[in-house]
PDB file of N, CA, C, O and CB in Angstrom:
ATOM      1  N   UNK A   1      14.686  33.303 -25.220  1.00  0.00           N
ATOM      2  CA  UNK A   1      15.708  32.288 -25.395  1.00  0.00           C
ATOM      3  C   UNK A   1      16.406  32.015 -24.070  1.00  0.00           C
ATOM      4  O   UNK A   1      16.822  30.881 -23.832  1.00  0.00           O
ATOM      5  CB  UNK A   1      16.723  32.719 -26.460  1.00  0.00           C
ATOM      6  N   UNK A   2      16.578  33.212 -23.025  1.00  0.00           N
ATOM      7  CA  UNK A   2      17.349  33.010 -22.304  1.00  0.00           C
ATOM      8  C   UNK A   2      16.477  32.047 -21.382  1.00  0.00           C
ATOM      9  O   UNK A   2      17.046  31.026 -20.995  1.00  0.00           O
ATOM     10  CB  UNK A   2      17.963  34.196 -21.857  1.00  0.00           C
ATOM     11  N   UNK A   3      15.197  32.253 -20.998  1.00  0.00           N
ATOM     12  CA  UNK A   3      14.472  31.818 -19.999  1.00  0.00           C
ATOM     13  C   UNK A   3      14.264  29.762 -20.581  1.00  0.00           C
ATOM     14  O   UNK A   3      13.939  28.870 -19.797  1.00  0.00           O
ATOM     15  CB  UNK A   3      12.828  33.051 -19.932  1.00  0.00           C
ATOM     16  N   UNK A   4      14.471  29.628 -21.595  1.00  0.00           N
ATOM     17  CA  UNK A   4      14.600  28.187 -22.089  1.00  0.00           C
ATOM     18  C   UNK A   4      15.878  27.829 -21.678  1.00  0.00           C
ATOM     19  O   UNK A   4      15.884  26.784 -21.027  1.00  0.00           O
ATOM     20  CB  UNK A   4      14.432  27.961 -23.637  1.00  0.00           C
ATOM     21  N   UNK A   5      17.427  28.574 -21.914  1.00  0.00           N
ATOM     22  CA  UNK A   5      18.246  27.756 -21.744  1.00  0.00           C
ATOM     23  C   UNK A   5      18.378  27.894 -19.361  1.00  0.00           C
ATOM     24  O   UNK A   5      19.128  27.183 -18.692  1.00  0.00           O
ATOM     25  CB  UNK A   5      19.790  28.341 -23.065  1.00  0.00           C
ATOM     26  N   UNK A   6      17.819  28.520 -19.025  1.00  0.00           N
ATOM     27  CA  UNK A   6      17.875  28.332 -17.594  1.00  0.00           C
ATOM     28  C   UNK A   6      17.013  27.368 -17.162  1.00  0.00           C
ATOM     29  O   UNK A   6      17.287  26.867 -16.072  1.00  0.00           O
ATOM     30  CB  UNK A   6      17.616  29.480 -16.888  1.00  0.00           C
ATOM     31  N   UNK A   7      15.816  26.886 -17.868  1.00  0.00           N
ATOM     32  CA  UNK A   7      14.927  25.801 -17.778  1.00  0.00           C
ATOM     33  C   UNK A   7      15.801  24.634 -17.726  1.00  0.00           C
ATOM     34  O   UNK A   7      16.053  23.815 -16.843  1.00  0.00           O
ATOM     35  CB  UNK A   7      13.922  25.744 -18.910  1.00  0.00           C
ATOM     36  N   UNK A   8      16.323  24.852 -19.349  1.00  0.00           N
ATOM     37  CA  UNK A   8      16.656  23.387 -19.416  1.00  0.00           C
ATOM     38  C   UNK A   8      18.206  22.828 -18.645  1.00  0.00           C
ATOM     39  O   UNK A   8      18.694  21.699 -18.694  1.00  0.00           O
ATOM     40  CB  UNK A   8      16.687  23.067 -21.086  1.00  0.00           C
ATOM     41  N   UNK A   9      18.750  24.096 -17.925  1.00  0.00           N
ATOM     42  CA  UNK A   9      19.799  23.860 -17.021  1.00  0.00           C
ATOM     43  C   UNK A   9      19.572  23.342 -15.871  1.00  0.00           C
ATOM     44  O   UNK A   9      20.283  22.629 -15.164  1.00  0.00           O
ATOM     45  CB  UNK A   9      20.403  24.829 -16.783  1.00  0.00           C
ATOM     46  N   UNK A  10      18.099  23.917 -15.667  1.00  0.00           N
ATOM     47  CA  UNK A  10      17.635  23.391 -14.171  1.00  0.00           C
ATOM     48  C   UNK A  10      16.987  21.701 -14.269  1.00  0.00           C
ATOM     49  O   UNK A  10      17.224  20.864 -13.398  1.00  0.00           O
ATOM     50  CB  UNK A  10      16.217  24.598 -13.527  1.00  0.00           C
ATOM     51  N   UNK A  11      16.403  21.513 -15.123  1.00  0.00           N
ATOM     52  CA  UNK A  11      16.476  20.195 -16.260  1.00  0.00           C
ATOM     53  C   UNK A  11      17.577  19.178 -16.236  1.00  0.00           C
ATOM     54  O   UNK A  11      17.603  18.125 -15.599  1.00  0.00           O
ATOM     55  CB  UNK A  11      16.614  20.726 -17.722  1.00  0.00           C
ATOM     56  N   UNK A  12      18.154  19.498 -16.751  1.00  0.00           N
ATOM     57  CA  UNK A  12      19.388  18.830 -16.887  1.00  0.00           C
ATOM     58  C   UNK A  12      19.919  18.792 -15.477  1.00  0.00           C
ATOM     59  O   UNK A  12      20.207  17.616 -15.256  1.00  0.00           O
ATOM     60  CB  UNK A  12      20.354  19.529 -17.906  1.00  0.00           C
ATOM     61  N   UNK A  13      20.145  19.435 -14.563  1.00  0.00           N
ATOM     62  CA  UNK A  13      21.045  19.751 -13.450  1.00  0.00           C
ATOM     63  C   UNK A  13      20.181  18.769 -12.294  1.00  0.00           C
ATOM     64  O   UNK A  13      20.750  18.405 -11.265  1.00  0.00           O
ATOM     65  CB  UNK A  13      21.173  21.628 -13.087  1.00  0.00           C
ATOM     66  N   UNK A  14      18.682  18.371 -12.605  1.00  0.00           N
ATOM     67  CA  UNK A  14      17.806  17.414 -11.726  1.00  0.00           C
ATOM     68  C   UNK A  14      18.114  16.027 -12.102  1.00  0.00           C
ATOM     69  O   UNK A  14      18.209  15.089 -11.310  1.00  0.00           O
ATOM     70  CB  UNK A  14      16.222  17.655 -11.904  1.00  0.00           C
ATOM     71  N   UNK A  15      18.273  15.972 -13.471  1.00  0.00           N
ATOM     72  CA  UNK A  15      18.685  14.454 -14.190  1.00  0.00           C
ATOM     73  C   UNK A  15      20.478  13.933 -13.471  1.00  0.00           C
ATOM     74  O   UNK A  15      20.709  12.757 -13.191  1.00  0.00           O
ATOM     75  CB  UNK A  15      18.803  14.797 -16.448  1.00  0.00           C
ATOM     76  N   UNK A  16      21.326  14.831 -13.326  1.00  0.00           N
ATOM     77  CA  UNK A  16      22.061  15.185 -12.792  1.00  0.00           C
ATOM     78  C   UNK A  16      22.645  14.557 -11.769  1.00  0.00           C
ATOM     79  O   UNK A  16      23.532  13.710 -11.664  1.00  0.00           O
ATOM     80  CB  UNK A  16      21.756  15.982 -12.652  1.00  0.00           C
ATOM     81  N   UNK A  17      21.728  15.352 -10.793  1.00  0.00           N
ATOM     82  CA  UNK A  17      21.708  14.437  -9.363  1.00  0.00           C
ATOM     83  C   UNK A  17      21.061  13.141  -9.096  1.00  0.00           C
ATOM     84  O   UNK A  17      21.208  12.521  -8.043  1.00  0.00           O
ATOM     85  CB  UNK A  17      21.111  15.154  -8.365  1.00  0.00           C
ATOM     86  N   UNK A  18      20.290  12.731 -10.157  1.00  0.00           N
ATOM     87  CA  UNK A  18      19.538  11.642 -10.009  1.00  0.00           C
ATOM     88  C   UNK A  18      20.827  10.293  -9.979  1.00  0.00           C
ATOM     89  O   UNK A  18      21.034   9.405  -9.152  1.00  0.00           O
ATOM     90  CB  UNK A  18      18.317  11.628 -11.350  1.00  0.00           C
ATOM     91  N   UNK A  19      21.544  10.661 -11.330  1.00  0.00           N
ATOM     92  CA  UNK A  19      22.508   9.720 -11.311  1.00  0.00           C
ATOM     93  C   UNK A  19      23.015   8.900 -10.256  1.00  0.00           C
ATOM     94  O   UNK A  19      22.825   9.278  -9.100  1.00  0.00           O
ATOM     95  CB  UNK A  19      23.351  10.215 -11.690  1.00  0.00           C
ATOM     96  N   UNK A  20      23.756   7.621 -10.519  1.00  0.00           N
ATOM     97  CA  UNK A  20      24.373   6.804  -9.541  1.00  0.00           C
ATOM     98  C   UNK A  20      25.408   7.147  -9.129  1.00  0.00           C
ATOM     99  O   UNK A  20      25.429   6.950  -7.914  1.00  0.00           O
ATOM    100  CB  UNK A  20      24.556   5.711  -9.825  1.00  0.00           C
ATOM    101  N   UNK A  21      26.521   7.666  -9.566  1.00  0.00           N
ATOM    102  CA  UNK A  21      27.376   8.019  -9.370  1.00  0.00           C
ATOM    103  C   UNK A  21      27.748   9.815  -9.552  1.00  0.00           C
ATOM    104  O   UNK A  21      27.105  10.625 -10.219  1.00  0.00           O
ATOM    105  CB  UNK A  21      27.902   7.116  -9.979  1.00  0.00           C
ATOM    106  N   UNK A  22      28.812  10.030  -8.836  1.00  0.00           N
ATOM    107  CA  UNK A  22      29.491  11.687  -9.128  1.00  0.00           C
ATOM    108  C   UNK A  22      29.741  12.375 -10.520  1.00  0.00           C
ATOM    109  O   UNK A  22      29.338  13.449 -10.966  1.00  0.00           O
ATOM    110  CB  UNK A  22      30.968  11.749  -8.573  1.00  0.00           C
ATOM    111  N   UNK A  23      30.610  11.311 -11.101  1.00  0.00           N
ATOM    112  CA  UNK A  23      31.174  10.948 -12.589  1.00  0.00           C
ATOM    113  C   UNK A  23      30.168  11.284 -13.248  1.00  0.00           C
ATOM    114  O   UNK A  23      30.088  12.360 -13.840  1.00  0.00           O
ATOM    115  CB  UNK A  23      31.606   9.471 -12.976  1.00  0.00           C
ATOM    116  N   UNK A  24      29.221  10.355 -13.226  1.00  0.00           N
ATOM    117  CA  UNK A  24      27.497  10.036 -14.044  1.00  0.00           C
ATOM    118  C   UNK A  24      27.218  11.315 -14.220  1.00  0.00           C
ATOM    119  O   UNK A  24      27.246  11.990 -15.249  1.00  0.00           O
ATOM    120  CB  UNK A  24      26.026   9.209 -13.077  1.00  0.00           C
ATOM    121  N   UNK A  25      26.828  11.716 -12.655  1.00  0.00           N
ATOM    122  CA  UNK A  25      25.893  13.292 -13.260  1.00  0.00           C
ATOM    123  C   UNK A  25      27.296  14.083 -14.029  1.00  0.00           C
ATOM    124  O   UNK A  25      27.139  14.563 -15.152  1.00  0.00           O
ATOM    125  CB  UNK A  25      25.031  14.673 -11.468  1.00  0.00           C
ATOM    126  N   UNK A  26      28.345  14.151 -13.493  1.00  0.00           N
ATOM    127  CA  UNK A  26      28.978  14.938 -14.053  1.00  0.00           C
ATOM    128  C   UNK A  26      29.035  15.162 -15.910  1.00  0.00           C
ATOM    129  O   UNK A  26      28.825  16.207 -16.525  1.00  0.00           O
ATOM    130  CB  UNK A  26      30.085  14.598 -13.423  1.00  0.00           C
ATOM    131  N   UNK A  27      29.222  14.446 -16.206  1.00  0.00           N
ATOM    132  CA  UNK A  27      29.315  13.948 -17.820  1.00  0.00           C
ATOM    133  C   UNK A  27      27.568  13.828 -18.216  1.00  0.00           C
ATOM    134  O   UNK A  27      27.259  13.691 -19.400  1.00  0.00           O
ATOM    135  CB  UNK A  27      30.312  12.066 -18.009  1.00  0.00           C
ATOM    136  N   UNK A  28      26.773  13.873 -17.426  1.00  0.00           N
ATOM    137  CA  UNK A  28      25.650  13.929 -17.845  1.00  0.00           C
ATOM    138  C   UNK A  28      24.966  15.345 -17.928  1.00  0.00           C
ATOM    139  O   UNK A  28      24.044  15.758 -18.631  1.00  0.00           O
ATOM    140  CB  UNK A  28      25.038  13.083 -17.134  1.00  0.00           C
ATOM    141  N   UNK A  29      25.752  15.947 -16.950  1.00  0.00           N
ATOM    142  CA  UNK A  29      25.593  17.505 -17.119  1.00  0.00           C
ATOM    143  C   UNK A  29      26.115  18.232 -18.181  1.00  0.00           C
ATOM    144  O   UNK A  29      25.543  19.229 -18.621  1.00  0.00           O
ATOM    145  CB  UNK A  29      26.112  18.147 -16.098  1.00  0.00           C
ATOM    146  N   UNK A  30      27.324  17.737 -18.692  1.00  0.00           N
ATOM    147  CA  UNK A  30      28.833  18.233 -19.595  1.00  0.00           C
ATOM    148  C   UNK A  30      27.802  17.894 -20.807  1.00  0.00           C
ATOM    149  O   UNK A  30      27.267  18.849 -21.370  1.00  0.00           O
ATOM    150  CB  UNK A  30      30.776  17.090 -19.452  1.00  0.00           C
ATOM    151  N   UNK A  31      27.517  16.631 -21.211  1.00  0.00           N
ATOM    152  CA  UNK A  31      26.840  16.172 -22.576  1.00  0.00           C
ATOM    153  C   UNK A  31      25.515  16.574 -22.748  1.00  0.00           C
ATOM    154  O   UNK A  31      25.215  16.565 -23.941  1.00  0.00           O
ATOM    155  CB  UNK A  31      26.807  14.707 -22.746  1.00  0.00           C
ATOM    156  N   UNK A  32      24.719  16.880 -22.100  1.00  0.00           N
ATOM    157  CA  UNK A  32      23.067  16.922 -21.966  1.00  0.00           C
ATOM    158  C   UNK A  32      22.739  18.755 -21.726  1.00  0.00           C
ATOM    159  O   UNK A  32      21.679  19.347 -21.930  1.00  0.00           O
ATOM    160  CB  UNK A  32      22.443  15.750 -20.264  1.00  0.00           C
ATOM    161  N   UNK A  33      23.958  19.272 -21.271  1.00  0.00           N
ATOM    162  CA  UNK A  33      23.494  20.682 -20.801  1.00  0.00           C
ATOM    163  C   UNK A  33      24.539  21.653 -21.433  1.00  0.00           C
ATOM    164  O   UNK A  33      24.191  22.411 -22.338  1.00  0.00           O
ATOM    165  CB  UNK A  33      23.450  20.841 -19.072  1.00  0.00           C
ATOM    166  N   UNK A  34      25.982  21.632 -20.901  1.00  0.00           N
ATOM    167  CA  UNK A  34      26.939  22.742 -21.612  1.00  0.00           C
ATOM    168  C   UNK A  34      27.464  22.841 -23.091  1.00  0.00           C
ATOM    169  O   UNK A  34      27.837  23.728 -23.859  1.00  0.00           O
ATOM    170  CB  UNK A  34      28.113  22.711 -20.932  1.00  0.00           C
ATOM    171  N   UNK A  35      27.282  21.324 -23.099  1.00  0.00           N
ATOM    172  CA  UNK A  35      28.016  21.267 -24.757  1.00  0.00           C
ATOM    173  C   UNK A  35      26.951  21.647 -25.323  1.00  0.00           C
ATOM    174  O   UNK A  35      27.032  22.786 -25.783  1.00  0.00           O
ATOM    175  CB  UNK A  35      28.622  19.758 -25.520  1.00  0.00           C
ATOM    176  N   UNK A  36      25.622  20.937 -25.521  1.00  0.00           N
ATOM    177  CA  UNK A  36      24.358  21.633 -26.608  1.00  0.00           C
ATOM    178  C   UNK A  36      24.199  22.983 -26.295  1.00  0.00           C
ATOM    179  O   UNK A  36      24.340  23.813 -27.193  1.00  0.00           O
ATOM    180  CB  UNK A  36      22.744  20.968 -26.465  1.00  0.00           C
ATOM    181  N   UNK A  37      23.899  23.364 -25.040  1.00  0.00           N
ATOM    182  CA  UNK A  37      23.804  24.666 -24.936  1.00  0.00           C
ATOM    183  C   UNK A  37      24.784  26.328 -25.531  1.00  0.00           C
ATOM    184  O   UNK A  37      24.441  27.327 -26.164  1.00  0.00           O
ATOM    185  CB  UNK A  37      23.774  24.480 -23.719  1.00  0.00           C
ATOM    186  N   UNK A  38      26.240  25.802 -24.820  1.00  0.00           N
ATOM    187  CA  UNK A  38      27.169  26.622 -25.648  1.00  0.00           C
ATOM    188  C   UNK A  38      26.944  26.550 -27.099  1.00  0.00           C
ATOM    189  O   UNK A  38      26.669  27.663 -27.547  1.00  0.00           O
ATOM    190  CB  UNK A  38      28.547  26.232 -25.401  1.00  0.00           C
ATOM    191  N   UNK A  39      26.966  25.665 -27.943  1.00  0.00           N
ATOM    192  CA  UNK A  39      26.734  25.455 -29.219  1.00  0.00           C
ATOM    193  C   UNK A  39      25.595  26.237 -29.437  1.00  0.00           C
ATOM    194  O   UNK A  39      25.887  27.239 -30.090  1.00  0.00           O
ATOM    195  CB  UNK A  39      26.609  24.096 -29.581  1.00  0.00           C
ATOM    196  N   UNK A  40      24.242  26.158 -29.102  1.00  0.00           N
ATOM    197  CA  UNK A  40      22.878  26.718 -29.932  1.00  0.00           C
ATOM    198  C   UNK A  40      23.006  28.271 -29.314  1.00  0.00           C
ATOM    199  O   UNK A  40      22.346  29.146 -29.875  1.00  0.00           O
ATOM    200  CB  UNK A  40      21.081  25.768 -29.461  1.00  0.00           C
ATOM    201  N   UNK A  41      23.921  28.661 -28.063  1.00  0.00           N
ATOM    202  CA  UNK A  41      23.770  30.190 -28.139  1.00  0.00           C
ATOM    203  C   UNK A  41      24.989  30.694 -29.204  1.00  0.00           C
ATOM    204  O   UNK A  41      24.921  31.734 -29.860  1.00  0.00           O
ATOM    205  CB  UNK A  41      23.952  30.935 -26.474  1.00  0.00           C
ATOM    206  N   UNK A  42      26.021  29.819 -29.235  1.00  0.00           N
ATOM    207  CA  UNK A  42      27.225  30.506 -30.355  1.00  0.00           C
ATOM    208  C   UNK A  42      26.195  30.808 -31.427  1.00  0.00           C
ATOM    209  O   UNK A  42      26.015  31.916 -31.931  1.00  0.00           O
ATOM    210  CB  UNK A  42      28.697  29.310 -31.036  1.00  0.00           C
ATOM    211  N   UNK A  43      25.420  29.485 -31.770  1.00  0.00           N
ATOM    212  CA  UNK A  43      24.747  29.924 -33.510  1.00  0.00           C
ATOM    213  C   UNK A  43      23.706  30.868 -33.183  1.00  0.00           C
ATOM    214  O   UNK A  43      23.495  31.653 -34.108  1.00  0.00           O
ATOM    215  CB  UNK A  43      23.887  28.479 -34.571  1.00  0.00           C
ATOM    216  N   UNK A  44      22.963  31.047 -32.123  1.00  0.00           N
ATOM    217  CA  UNK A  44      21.732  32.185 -31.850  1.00  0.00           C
ATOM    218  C   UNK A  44      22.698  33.455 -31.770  1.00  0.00           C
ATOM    219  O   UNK A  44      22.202  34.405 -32.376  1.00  0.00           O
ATOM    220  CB  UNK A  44      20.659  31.934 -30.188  1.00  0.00           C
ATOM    221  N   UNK A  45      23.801  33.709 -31.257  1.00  0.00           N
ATOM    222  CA  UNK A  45      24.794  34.995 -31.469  1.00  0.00           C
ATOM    223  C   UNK A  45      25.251  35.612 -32.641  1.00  0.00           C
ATOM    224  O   UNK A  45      25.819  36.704 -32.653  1.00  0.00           O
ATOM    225  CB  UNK A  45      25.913  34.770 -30.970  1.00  0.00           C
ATOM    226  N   UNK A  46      24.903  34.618 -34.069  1.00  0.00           N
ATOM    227  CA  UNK A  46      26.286  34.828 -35.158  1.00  0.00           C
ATOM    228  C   UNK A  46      25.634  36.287 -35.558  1.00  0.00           C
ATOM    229  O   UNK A  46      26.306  37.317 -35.611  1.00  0.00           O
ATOM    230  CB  UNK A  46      26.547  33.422 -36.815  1.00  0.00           C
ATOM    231  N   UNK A  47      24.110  36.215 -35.854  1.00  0.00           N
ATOM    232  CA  UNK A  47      23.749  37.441 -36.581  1.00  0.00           C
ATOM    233  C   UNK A  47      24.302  38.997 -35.990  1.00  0.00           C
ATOM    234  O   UNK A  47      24.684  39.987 -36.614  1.00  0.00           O
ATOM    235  CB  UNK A  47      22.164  37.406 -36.592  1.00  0.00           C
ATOM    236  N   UNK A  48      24.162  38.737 -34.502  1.00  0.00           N
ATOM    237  CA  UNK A  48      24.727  40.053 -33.327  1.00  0.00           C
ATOM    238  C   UNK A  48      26.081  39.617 -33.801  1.00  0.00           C
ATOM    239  O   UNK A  48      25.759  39.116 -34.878  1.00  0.00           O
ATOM    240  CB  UNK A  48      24.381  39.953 -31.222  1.00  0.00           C
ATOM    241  N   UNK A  49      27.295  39.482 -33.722  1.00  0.00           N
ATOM    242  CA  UNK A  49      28.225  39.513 -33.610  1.00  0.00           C
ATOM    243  C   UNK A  49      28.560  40.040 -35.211  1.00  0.00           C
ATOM    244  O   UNK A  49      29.401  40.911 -35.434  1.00  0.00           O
ATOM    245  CB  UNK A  49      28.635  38.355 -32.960  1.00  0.00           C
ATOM    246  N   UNK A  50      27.757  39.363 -36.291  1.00  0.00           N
ATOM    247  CA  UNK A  50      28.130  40.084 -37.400  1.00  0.00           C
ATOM    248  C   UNK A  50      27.366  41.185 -37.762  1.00  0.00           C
ATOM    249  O   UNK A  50      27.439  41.662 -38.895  1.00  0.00           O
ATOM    250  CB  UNK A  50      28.195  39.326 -38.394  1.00  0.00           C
ATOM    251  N   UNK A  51      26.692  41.597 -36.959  1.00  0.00           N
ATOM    252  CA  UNK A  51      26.222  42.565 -37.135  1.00  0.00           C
ATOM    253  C   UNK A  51      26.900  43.949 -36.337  1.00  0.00           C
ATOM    254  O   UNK A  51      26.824  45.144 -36.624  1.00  0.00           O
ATOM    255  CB  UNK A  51      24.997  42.217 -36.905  1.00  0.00           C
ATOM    256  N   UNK A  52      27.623  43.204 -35.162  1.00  0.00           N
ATOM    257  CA  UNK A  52      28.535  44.716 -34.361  1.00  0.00           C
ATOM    258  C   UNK A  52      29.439  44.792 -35.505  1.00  0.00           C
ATOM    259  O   UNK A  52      29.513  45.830 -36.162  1.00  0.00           O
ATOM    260  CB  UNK A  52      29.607  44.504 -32.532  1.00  0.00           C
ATOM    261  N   UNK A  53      30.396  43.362 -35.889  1.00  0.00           N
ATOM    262  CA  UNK A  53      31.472  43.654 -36.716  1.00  0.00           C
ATOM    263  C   UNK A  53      31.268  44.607 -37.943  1.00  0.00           C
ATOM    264  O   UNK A  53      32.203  45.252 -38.416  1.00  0.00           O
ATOM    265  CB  UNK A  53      31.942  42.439 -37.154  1.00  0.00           C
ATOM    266  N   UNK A  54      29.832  44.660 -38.489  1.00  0.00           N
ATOM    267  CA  UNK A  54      29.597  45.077 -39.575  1.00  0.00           C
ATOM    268  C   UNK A  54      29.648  46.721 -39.292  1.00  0.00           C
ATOM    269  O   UNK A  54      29.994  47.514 -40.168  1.00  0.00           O
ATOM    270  CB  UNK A  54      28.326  44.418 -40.107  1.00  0.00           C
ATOM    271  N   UNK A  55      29.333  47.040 -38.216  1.00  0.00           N
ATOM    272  CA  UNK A  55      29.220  48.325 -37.090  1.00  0.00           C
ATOM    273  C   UNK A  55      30.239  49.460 -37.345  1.00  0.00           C
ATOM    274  O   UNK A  55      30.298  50.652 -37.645  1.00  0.00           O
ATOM    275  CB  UNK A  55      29.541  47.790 -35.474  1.00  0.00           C
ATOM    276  N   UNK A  56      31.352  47.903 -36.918  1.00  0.00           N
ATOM    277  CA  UNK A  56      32.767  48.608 -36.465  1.00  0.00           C
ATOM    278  C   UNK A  56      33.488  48.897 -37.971  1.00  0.00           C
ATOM    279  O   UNK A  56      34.017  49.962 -38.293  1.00  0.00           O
ATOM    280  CB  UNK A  56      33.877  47.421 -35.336  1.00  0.00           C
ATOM    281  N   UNK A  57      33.394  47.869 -38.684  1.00  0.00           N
ATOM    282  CA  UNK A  57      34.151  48.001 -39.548  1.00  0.00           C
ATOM    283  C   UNK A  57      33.787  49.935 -40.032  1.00  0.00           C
ATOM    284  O   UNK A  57      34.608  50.853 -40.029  1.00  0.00           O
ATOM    285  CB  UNK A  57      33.841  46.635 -40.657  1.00  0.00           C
ATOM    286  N   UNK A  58      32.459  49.991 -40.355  1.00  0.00           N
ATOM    287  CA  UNK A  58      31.643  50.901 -41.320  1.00  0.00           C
ATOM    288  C   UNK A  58      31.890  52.344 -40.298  1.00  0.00           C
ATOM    289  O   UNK A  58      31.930  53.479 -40.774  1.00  0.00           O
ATOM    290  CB  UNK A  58      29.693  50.290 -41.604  1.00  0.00           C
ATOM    291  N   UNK A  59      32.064  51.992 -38.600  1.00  0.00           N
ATOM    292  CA  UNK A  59      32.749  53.331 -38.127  1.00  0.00           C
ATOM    293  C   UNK A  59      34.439  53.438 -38.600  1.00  0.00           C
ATOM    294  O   UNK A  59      34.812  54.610 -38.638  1.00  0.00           O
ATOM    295  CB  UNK A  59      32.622  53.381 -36.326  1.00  0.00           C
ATOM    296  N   UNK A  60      35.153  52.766 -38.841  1.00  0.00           N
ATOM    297  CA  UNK A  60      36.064  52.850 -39.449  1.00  0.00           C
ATOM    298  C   UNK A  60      36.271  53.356 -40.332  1.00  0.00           C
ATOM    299  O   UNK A  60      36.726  54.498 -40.264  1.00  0.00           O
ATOM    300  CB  UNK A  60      36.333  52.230 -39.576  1.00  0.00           C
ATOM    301  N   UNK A  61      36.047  52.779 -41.497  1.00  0.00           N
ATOM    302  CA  UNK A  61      35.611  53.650 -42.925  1.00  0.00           C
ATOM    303  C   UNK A  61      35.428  55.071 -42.574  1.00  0.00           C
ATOM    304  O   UNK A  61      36.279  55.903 -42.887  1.00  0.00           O
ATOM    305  CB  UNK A  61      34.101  53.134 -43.658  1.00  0.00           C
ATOM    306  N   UNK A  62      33.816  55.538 -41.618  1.00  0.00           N
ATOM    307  CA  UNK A  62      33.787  56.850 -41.593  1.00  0.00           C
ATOM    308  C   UNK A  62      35.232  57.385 -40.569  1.00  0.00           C
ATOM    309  O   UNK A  62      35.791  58.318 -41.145  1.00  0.00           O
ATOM    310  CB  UNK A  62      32.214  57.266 -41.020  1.00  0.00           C
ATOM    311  N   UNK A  63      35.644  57.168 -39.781  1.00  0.00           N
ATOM    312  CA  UNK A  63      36.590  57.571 -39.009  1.00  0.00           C
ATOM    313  C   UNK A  63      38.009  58.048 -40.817  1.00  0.00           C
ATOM    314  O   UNK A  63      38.376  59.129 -41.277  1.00  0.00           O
ATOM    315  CB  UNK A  63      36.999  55.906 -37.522  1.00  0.00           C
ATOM    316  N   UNK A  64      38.192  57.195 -41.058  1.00  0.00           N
ATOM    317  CA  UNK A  64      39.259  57.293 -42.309  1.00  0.00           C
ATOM    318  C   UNK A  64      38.883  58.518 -42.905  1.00  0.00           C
ATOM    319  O   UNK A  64      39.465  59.593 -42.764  1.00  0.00           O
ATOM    320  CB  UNK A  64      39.209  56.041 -43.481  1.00  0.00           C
ATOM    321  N   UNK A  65      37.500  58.204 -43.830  1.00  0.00           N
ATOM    322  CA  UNK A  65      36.578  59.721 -44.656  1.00  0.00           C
ATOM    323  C   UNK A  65      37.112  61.004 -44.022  1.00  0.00           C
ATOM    324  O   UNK A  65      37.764  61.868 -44.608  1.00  0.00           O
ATOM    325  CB  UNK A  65      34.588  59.806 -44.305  1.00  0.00           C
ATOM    326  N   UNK A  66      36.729  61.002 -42.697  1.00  0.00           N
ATOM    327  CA  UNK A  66      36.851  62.042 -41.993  1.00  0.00           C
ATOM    328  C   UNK A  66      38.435  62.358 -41.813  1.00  0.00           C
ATOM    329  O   UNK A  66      38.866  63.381 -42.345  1.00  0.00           O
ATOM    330  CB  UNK A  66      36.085  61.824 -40.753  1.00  0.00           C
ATOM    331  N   UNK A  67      39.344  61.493 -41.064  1.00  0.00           N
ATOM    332  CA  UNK A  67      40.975  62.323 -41.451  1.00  0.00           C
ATOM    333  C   UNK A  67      41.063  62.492 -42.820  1.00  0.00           C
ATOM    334  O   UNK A  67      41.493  63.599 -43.144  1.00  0.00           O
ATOM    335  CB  UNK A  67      42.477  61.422 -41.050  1.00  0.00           C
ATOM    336  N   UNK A  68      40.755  61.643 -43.838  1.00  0.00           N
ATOM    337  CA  UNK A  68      41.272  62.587 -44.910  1.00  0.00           C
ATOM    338  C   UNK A  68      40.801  63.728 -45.296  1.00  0.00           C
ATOM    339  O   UNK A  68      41.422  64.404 -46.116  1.00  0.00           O
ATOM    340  CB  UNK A  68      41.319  62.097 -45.913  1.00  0.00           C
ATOM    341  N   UNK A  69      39.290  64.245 -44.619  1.00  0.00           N
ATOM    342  CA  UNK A  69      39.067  65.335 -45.287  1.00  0.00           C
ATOM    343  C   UNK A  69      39.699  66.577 -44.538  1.00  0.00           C
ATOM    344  O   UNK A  69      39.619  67.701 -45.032  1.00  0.00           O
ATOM    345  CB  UNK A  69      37.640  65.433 -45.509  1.00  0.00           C
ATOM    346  N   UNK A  70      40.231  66.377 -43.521  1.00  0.00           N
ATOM    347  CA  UNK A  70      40.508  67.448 -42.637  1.00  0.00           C
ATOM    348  C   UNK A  70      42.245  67.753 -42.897  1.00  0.00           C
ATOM    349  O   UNK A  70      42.817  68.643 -42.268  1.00  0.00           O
ATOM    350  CB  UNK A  70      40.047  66.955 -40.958  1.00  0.00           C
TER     351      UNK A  70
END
């Protein structure tokens, strides 16, 4: 996954400079590269992230088990 989104940065970042103007590439970089990108790694993250949370919570729980038994 990672080696696609550095492709398509380098991708995007050629379309970029092609532009007429500073502005152009700029917003052509912002719309075409960071916004899709941030977005499809947030949703490629959710399972890891609920899966540490699921982690932490469940060392918790045992952390609790354990002071009360002592």
């Amino acid at each position: 996954m990672l080696i696609v989104a550095v492709a398509w940065i380098y991708v995007v970042g050629l379309m970029a400079l092609t532009e007429t103007s500073i502005v152009a590439g700029i917003v052509t970089f912002l719309f075409y590269c960071v916004l899709p990108l941030s977005t499809i790694i947030y949703i490629g993250g959710t399972g890891k992230r609920r899966a540490r949370r699921r982690a932490a919570e469940q060392a918790a729980r045992e952390a609790q088990q354990a002071a009360r038994r002592d």
